[in-house]
SERO-4910 file (N, C-alpha, C, O; in steps of 0.05 Angstrom, whole numbers):
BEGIN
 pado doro    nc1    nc2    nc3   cac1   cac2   cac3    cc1    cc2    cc3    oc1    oc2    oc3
  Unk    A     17    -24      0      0      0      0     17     25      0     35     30     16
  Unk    A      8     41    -23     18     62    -18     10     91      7    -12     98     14
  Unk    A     40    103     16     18    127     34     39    151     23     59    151      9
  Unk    A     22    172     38     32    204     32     41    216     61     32    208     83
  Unk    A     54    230     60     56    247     84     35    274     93     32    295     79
  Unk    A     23    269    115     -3    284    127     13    313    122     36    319    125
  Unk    A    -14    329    110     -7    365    122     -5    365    142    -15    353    161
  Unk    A     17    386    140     16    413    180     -2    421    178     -4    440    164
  Unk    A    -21    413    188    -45    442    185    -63    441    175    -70    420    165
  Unk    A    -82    467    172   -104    484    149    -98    497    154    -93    503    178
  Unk    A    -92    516    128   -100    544    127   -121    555    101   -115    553     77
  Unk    A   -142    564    110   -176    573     91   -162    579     75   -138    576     78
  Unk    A   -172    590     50   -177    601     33   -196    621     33   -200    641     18
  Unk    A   -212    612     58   -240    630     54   -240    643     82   -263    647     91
  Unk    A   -213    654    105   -214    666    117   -237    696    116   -239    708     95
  Unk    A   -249    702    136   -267    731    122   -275    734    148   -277    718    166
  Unk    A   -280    767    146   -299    786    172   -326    781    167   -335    791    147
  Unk    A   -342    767    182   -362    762    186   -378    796    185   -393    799    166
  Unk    A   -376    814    199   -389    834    202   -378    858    178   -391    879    174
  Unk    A   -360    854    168   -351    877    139   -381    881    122   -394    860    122
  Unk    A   -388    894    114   -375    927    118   -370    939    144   -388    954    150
  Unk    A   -354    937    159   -358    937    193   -360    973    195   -347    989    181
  Unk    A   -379    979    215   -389   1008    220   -374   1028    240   -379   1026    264
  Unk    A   -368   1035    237   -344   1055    260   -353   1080    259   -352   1092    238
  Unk    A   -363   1094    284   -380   1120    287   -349   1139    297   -333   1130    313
  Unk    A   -346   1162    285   -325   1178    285   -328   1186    306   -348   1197    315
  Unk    A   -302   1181    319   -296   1192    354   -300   1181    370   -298   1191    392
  Unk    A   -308   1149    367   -321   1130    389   -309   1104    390   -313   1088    372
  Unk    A   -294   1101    411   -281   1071    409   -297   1047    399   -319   1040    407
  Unk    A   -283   1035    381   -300   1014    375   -280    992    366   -260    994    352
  Unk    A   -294    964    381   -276    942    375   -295    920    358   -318    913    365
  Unk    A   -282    913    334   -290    904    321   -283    868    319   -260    861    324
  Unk    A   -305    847    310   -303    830    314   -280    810    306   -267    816    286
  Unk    A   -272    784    322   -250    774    306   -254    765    277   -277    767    269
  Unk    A   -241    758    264   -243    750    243   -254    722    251   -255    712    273
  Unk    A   -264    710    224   -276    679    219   -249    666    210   -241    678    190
  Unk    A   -229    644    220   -222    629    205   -224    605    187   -208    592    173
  Unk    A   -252    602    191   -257    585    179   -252    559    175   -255    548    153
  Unk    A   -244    546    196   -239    521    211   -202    521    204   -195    497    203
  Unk    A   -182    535    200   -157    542    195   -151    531    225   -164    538    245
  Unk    A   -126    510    225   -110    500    248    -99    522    263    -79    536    257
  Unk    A   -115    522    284    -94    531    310    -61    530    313    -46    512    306
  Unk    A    -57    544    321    -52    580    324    -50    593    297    -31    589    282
  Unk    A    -75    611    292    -70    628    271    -60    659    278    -73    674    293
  Unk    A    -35    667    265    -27    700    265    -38    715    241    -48    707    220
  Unk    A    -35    732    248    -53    759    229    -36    780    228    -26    791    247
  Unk    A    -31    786    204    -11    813    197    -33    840    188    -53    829    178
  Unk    A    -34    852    188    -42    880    166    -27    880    155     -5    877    166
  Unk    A    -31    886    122    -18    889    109    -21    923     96     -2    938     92
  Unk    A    -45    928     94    -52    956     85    -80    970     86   -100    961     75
  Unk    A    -80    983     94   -107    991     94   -106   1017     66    -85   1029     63
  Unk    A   -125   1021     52   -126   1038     32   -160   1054     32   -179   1045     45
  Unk    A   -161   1080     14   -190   1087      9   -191   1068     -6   -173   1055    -18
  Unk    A   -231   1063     -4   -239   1049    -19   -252   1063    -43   -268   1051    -58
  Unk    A   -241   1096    -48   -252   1100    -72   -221   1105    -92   -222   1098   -115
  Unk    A   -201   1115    -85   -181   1120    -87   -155   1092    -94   -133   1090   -105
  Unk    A   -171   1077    -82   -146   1052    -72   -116   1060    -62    -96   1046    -60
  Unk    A   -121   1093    -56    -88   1096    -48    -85   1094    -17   -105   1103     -5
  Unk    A    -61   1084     -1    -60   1080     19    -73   1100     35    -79   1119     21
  Unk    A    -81   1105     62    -93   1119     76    -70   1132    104    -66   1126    128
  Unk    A    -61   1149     89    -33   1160    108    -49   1164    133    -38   1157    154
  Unk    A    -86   1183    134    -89   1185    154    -97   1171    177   -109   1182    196
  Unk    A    -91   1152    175   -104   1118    193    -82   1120    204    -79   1116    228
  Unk    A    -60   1129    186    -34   1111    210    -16   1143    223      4   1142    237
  Unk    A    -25   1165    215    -15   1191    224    -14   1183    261    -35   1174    270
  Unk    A      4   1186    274      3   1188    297     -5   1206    312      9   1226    310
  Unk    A    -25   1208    329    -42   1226    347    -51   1218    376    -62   1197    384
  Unk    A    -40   1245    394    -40   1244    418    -74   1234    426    -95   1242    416
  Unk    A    -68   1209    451    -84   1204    457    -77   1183    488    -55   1175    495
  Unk    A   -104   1178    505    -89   1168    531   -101   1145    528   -119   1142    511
  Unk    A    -91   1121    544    -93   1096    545    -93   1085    568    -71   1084    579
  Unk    A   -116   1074    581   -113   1066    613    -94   1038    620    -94   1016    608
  Unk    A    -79   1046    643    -53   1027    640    -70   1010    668    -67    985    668
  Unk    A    -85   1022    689   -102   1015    710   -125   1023    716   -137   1044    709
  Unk    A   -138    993    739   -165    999    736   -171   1035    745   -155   1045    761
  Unk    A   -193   1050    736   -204   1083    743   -230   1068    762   -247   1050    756
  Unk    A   -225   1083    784   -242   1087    798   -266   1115    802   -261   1133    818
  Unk    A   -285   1116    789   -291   1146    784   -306   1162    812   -312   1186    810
  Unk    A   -312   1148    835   -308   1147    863   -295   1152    874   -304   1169    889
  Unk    A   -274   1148    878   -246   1139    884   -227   1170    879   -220   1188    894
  Unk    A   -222   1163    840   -202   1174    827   -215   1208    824   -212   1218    801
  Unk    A   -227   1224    842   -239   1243    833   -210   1279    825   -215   1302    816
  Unk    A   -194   1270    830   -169   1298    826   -164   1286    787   -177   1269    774
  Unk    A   -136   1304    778   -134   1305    748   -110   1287    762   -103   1269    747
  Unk    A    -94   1287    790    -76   1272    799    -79   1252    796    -68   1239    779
  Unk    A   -100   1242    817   -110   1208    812   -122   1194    785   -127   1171    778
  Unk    A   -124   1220    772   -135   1200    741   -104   1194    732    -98   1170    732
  Unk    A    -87   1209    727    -56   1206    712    -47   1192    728    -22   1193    725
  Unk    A    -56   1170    753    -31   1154    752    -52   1133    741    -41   1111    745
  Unk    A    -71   1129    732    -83   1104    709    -88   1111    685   -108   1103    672
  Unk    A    -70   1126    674    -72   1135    647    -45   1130    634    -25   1119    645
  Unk    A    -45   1139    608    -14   1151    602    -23   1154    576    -36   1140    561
  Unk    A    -10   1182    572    -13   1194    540      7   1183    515     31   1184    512
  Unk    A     -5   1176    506     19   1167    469     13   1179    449      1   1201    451
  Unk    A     19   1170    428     14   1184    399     24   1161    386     46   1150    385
  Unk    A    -11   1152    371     -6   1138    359    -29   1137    338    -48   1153    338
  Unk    A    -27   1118    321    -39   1115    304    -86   1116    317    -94   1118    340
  Unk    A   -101   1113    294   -128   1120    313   -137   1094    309   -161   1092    314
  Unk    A   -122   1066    300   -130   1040    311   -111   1018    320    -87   1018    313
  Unk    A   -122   1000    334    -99    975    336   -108    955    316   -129    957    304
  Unk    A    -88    931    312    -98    913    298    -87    892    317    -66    898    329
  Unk    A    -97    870    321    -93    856    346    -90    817    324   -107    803    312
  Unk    A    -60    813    329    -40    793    311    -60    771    318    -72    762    299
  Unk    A    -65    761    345    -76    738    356   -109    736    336   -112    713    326
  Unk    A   -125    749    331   -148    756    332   -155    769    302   -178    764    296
  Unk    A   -145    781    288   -150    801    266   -168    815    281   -186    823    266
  Unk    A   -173    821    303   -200    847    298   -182    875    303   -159    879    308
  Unk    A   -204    892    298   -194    918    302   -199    934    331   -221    926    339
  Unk    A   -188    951    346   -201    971    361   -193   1000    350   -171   1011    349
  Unk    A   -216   1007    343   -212   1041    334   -216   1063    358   -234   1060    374
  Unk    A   -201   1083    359   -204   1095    382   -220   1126    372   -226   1131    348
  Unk    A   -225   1142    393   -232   1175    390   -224   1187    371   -241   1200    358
  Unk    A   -196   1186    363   -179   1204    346   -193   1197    317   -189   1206    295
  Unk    A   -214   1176    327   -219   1170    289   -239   1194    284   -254   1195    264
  Unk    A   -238   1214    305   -256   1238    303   -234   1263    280   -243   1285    272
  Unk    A   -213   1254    274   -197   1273    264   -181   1267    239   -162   1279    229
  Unk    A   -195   1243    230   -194   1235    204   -214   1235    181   -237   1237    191
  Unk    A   -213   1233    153   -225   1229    134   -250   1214    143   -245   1195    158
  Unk    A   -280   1219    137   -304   1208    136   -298   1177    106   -287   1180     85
  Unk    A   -306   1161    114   -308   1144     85   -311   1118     85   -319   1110    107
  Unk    A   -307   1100     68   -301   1073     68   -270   1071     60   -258   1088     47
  Unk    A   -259   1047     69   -234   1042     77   -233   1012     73   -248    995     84
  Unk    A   -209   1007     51   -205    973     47   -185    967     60   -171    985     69
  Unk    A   -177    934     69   -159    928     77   -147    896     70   -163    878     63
  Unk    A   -118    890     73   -109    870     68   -101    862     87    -92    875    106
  Unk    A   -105    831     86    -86    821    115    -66    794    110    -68    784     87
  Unk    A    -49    781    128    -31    760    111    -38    741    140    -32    755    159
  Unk    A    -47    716    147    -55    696    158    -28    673    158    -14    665    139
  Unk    A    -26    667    179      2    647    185     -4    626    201     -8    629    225
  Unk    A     -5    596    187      4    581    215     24    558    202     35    558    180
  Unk    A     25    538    223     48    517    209     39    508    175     53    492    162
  Unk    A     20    516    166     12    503    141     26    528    123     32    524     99
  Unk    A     29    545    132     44    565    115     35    597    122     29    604    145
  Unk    A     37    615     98     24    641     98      3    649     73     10    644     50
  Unk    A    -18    660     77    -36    665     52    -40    683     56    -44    687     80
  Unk    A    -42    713     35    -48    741     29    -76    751     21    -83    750     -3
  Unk    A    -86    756     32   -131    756     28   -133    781     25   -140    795     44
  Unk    A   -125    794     -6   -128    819    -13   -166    826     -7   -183    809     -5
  Unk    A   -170    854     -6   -199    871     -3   -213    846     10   -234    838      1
  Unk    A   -194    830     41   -213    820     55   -239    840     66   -261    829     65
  Unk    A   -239    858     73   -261    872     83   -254    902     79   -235    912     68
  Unk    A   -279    915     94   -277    942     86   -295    956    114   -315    947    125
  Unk    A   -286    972    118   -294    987    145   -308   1024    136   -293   1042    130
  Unk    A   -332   1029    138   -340   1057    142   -339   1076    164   -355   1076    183
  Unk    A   -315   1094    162   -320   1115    190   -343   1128    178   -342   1128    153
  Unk    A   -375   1146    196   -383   1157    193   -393   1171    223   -391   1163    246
  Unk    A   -406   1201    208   -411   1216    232   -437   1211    244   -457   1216    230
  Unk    A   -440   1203    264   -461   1208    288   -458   1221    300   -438   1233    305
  Unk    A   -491   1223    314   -500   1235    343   -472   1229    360   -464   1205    360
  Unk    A   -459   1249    373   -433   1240    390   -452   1252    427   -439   1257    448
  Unk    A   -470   1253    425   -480   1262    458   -514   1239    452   -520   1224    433
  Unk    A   -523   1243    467   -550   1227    484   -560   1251    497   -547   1265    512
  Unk    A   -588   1254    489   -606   1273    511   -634   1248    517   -647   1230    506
  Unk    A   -629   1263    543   -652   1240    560   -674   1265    564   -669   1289    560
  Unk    A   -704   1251    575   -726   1265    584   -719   1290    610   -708   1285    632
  Unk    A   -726   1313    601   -723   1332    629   -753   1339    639   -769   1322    644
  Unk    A   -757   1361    640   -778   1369    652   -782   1405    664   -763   1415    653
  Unk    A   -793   1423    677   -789   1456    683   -821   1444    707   -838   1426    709
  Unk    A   -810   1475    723   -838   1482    736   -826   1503    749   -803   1511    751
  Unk    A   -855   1512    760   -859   1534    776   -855   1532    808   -864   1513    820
  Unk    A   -844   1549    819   -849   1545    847   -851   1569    858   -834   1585    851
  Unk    A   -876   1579    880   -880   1602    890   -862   1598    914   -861   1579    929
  Unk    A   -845   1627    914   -831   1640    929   -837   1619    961   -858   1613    972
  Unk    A   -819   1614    966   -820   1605   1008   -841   1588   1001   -855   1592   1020
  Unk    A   -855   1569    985   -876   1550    991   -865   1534    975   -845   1538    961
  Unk    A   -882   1510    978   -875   1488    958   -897   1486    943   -903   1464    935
  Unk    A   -913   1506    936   -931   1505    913   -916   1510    884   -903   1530    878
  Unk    A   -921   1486    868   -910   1493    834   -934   1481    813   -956   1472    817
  Unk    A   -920   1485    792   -934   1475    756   -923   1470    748   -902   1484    748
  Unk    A   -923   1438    729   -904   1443    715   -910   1458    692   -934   1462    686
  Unk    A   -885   1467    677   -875   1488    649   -865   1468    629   -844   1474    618
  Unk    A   -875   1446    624   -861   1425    606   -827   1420    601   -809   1433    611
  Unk    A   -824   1401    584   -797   1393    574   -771   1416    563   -765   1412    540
  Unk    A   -756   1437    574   -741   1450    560   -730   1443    543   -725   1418    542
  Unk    A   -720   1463    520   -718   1446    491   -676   1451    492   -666   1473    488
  Unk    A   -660   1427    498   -645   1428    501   -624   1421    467   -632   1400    456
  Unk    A   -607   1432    456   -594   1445    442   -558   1439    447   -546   1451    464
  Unk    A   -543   1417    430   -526   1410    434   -507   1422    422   -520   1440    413
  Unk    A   -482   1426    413   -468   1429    391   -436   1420    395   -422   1426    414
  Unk    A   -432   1411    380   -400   1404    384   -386   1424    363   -395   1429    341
  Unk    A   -362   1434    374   -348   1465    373   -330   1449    365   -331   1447    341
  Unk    A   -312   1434    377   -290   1420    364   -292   1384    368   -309   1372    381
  Unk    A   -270   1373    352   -272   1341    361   -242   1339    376   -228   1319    373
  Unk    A   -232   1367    398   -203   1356    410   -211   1374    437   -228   1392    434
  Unk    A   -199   1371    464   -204   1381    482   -231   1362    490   -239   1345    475
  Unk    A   -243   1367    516   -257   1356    527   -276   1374    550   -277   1373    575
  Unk    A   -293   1392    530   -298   1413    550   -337   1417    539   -349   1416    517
  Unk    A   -345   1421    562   -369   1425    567   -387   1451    569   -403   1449    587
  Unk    A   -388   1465    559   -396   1498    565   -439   1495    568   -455   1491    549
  Unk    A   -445   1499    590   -475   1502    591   -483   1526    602   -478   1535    624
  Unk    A   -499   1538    581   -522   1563    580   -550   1551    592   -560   1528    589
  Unk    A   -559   1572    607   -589   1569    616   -602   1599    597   -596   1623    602
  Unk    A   -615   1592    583   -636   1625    566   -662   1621    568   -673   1600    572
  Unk    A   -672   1646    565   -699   1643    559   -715   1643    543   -714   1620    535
  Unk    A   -728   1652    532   -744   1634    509   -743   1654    489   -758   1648    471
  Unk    A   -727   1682    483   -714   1688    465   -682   1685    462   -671   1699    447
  Unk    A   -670   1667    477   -648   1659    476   -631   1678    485   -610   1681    473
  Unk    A   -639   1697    514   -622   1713    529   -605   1693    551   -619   1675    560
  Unk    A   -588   1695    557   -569   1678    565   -573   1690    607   -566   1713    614
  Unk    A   -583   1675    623   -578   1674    650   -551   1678    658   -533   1665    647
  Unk    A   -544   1701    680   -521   1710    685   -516   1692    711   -531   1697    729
  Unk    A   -495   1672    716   -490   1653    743   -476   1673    753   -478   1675    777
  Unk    A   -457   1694    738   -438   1713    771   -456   1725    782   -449   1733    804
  Unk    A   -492   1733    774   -505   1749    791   -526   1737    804   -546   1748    814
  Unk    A   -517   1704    805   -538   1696    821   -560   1693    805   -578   1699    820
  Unk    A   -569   1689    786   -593   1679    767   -596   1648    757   -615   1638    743
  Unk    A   -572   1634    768   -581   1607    758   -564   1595    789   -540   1599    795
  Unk    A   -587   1577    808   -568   1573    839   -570   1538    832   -576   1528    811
  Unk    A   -564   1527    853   -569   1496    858   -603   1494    870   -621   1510    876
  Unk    A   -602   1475    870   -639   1461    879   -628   1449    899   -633   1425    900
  Unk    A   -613   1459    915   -612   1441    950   -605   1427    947   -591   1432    928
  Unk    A   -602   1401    955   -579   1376    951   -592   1354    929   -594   1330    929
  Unk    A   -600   1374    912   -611   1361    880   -586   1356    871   -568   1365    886
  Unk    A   -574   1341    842   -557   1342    830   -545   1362    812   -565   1375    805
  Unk    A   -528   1371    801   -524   1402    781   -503   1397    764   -497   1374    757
  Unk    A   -494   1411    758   -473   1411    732   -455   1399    746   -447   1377    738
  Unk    A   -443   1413    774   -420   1402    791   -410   1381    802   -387   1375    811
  Unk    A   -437   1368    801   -439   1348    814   -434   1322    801   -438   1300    811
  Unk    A   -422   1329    770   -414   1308    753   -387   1320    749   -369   1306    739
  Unk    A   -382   1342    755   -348   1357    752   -333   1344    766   -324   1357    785
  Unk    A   -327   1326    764   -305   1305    790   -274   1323    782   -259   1329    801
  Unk    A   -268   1329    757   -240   1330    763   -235   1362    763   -213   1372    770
  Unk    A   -253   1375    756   -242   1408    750   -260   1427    769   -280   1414    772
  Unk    A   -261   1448    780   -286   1453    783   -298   1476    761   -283   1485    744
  Unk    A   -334   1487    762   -334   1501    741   -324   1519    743   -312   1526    764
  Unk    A   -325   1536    717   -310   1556    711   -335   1585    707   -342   1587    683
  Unk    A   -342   1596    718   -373   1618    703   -361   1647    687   -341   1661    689
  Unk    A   -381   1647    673   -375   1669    666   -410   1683    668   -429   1672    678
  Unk    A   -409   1711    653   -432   1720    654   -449   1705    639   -471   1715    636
  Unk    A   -447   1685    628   -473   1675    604   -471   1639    613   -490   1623    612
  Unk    A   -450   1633    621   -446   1605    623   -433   1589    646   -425   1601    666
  Unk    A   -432   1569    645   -416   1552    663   -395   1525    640   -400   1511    621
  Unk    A   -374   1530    655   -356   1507    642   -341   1491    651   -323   1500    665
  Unk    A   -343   1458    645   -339   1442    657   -312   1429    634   -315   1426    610
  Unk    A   -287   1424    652   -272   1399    636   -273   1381    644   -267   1379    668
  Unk    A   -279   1361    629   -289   1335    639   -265   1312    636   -266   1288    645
  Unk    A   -252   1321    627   -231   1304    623   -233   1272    610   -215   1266    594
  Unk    A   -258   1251    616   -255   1230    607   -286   1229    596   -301   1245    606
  Unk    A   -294   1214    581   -316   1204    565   -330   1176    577   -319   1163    595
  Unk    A   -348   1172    567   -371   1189    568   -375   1211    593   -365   1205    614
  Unk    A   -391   1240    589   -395   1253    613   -420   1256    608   -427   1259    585
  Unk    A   -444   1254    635   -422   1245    661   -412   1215    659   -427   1198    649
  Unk    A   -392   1211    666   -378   1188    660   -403   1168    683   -414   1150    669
  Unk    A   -413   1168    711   -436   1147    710   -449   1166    727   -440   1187    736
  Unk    A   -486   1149    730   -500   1167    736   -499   1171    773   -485   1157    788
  Unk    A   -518   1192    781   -518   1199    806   -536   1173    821   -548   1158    806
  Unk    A   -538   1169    847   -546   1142    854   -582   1156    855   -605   1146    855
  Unk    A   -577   1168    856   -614   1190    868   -620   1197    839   -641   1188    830
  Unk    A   -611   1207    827   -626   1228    805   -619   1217    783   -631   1226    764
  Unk    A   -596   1196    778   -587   1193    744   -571   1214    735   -555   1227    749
  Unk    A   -577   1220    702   -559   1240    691   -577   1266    698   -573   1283    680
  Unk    A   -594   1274    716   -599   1298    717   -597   1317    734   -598   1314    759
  Unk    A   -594   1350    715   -588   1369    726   -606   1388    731   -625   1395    716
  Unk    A   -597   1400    762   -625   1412    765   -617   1441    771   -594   1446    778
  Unk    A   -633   1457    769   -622   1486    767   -646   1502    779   -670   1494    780
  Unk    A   -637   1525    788   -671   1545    800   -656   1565    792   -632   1566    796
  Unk    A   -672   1588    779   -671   1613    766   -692   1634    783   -713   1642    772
  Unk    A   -686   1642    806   -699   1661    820   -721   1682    803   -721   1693    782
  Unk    A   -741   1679    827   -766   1691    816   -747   1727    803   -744   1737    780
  Unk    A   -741   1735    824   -727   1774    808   -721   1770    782   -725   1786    764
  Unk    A   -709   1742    781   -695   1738    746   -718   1731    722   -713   1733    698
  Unk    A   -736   1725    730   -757   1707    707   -785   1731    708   -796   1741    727
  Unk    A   -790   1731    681   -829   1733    685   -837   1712    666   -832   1708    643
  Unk    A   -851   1701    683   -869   1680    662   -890   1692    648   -900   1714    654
  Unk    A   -897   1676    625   -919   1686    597   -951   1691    615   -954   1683    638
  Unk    A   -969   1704    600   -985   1703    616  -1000   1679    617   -995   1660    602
  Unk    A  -1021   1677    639  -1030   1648    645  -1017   1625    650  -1031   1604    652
  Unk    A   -989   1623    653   -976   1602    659   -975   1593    687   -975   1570    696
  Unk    A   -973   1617    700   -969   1617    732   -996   1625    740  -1014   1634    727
  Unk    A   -994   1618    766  -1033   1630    782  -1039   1653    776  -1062   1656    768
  Unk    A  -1017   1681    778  -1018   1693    781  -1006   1708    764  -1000   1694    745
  Unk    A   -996   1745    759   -990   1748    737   -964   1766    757   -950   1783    746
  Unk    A   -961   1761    788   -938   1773    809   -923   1762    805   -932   1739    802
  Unk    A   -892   1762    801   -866   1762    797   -862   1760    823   -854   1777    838
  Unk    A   -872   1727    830   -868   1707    860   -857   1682    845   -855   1664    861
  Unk    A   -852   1678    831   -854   1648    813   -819   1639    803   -808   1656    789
  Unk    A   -806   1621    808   -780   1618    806   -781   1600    786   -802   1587    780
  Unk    A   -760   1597    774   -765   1574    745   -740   1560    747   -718   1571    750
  Unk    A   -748   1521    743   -737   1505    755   -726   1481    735   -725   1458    743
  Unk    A   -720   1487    714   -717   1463    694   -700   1450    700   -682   1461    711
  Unk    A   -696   1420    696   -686   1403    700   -674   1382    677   -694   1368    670
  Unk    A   -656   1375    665   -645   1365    639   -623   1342    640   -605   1345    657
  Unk    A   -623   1326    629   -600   1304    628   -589   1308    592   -601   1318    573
  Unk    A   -560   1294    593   -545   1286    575   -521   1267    584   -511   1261    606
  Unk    A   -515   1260    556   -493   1245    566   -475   1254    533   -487   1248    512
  Unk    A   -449   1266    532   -424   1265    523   -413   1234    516   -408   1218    535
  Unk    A   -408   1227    491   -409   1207    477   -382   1209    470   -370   1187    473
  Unk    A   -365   1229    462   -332   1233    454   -322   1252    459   -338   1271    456
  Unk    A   -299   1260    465   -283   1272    460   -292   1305    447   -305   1305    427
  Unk    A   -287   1325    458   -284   1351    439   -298   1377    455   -297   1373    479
  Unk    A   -306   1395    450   -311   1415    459   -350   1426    456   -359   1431    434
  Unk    A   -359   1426    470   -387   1424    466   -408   1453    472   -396   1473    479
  Unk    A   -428   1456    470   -438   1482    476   -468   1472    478   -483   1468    459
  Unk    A   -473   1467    506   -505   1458    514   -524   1485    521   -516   1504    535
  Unk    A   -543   1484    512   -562   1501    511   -584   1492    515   -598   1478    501
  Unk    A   -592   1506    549   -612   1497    555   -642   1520    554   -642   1539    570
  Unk    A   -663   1515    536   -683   1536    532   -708   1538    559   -726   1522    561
  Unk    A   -704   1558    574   -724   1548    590   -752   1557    585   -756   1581    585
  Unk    A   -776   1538    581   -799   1546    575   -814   1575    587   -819   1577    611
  Unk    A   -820   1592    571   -854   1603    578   -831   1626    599   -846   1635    616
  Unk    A   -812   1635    602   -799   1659    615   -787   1669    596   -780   1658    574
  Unk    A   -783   1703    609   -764   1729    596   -751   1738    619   -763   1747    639
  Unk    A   -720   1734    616   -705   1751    631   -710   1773    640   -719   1792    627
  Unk    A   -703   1774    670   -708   1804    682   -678   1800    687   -668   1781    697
  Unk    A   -664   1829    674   -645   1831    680   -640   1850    713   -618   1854    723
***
């Protein structure tokens, strides 16, 4: 009888990303699944070989441009770690490229910085190794960065409350107003206006806390705010913010705007006396990285300056 000598191995032919076109939202870490090998003998390695546009086919210099960014080296305690001290010793800043590619696994993790690159689709090659040899799986897959929603607004709520009593109304949902200013820095700027978009002054006392309600500050773990005449500003330093919610209230913030400061529309309040303080209350949550400008509209008032 004749015999042959057994292969080392498998290695596919039909290696492939189960999830390609795989979706990557700009500015938002995302780890993407391992590859399929397709019953290929253990231990398989994974090279990148290139990533390119997929309209262009020319390499994609900005994938691999190196850019400052931090990387947690230990566990964050956000309890715990509340100074910019105690966050930096579980951090550490590099510059590097805005993904990994991980040898063991083919998958990808894309980080924030993919906020500062080209919008598009993106091809890639990879080269697969085990004792059976090496195989090259040109336009294995293809990945889209695109732009999303980078924040979350949750349900709020407004009311009335007469002066020294606990009589109120509510004034419905304030219409809250996001905007991202930049995709670098990590900063929070929130306006309280009124319903022609006059901006509440915090140095004169027109926008206070609600008693041991929750507030802007109360998610400020590492900086404190900063006011000016129109706003308050928060650096938040890490993402999502607030990074988790309050054990009582969740993501919400609560604010009172003294009766001297507000007149409400007519018929809103019992009365038409400038006794009535205005109380809106609002959540969000900060999704990435960058510089933001929250605007909160408060229903059915006009600034008394």
């Amino acid at each position: 009888m004749s015999c042959k000598k057994s292969v080392q191995g498998y290695l596919s032919s039909q290696i492939r990303y189960t999830d390609s076109p795989i979706q990557i939202q700009s500015g938002f870490v995302v780890q993407t699944n391992p590859v399929n090998s397709d019953g290929s003998s253990a231990p398989v390695t994974y090279e990148l070989l290139d990533i390119r546009n997929a309209t262009t086919h020319k390499h994609a210099d900005s994938l691999y441009m190196n850019q400052d960014r931090y990387i947690f080296v230990s566990l964050f305690n956000a309890n715990v770690d509340t100074t910019v001290a105690l966050l930096n010793t579980h951090r550490k800043l590099i510059s590097a490229p805005c993904f990994d590619f991980n040898s063991h696994t083919g998958a990808f993790t894309f980080y924030n910085t993919t906020a500062n690159v080209p919008l598009g689709t993106y091809e890639f090659d990879i080269k697969a190794t085990n004792q059976n040899g090496s195989k090259i799986y040109k336009n294995i897959g293809t990945f889209t960065i695109s732009q999303g929603l980078p924040y979350v607004l949750q349900t709020g709520g407004s009311a009335w409350f007469t002066d020294n009593t606990t009589d109120n109304g509510d004034t419905g949902n304030p219409v809250v107003d996001i905007q991202q200013l930049s995709t670098t820095g990590t900063q929070a700027i929130l306006k309280l206006v009124d319903k022609h978009g006059v901006a509440f002054d915090p140095l004169k006392g027109e926008i206070i806390a609600r008693g041991d309600r929750s507030n802007f500050e109360t998610y400020a773990k590492f900086h404190p705010l900063v006011a000016s005449d129109t706003s308050l500003t928060c650096n938040f330093e890490v993402t999502p913010f607030p990074f988790q919610p309050d054990p009582t209230y969740g993501y919400l913030i609560y604010y009172r705007i003294p009766s001297q400061f507000v007149k409400y529309d007519a018929g809103v309040t019992p009365t038409p006396a400038q006794i009535y303080s205005a109380n809106p209350r609002f959540a969000f949550q900060l999704l990435a990285q960058g510089t933001y400008l929250i605007t909160v509209h408060v229903p059915y008032v006009t600034r008394v300056p």
